[in-house]
N, C-alpha and C positions, 0 to 999 in steps of 0.2 A: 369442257376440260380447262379453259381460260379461267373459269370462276371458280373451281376446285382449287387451281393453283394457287389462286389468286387468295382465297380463304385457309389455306393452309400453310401459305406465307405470311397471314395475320395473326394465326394461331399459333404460329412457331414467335413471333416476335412479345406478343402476348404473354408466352410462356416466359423466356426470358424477361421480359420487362418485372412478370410476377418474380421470378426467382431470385433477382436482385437484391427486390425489398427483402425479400426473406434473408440474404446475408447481409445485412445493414446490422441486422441483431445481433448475430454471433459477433459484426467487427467490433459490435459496443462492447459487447460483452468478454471479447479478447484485447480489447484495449483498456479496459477497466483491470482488467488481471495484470496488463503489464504494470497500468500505472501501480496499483498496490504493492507490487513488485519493488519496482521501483522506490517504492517511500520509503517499504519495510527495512529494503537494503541499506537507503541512504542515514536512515535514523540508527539504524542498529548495526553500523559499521564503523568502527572507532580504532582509526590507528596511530592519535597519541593519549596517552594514561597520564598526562599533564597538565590540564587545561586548570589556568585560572579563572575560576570560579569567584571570587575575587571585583575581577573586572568586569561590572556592571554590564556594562556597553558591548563587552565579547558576549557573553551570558544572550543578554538580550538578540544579539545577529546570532548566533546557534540557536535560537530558537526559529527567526526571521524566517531560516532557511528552510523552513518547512511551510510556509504560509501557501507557497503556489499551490502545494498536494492536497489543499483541504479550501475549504468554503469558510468565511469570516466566522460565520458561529462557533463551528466543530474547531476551529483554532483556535478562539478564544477559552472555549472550554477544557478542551488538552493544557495549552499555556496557563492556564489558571492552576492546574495539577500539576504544573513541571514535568509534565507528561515528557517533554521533548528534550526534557537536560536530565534523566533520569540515565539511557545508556551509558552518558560522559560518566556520570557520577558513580557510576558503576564500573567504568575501565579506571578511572581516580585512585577508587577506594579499595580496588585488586590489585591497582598498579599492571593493568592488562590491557593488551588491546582485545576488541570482541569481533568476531565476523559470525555471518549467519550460514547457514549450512542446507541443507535439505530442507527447501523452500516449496512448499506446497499449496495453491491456490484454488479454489473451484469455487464456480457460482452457485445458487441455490437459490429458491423461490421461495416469497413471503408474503405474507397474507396484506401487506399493507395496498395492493392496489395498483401500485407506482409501476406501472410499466417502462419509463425512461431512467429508472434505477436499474443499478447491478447491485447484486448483495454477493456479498464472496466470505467464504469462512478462509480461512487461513491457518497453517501451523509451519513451524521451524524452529532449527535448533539455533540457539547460540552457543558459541565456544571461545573461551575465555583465554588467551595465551597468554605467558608471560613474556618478560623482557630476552629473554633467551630461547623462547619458539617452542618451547614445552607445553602443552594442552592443559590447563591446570583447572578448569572445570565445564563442565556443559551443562544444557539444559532447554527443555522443547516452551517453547511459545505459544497459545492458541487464540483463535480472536475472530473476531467478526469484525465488514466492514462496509458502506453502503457506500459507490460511485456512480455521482451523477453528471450529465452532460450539463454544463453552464455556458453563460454566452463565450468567457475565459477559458475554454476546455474543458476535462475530467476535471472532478473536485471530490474529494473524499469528503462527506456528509455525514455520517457517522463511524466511530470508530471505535473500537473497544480491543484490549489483549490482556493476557492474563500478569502483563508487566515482569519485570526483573524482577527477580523476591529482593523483601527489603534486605535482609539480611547482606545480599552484594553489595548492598549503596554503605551501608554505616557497620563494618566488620565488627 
């Protein structure tokens, strides 16, 4: 009876210990969603329609601001595209602020191998206001996006969206 207990106090702890590891992935894989969350918000949330553009050294720290969300490469890459002064130039050149709206994230599975990646497609709206709080255009976002564990945290690894249409940025 002793050694029954005694084996089925190991197997219960066994269990648990298993089940643990098993939610280690989903936390990656829910903390990879915040962080995207998070970038998405932070890039494509603009509530002055003024910024000079102008001032080299502002330009340059509004880009800055985005370097923790992403790995040296995939920044350098985006930054090289103005990828990250593209929303400003866009609330500029409407004279609007933009906020994002029905924020939808989910992971998804890809043939690369990489099992310490999260891959997450993405989609949302933006909405365009004017100076007076009037809704004066929308429009849905979609994109892909790869987060992985670095020694520095989550880091956005690859990133792609279907961007602003140019038509926002130079009316």
């Amino acid at each position: 009876m002793r050694t029954f207990l005694l084996l089925s106090c190991y197997a219960l702890i066994l269990f648990i210990v298993s089940a643990c590891g098993n939610t280690t992935d989903a936390t990656l894989e829910d903390k990879a969603i915040e962080h995207g969350k998070e970038f998405i918000t932070e890039l494509y949330t603009i509530d002055n329609a003024d910024f000079d553009f102008e001032d080299v050294e502002a330009t340059l720290d509004l880009q800055d601001e985005f370097l923790p969300y992403f790995t040296d490469e995939e920044f350098e890459n985006l930054a090289i595209k103005r990828f990250f002064i593209m929303p400003q130039e866009a609330a500029n050149a409407q004279d609007s602020t933009i906020s994002v709206k029905e924020m939808e994230l989910e992971s998804y599975e890809r043939d690369d191998g990489d099992e310490d990646a999260v891959n997450v497609e993405h989609e949302f709206t933006l909405v365009l206001t004017d100076q007076d709080g009037n809704e004066v255009e929308e429009f849905d976002i979609t994109g892909q996006m790869t987060v992985i564990e670095t020694e520095d945290g989550l880091k956005i690894d690859r990133y792609h969206d279907s961007k602003i249409p140019v038509e926002m940025i130079t009316p």
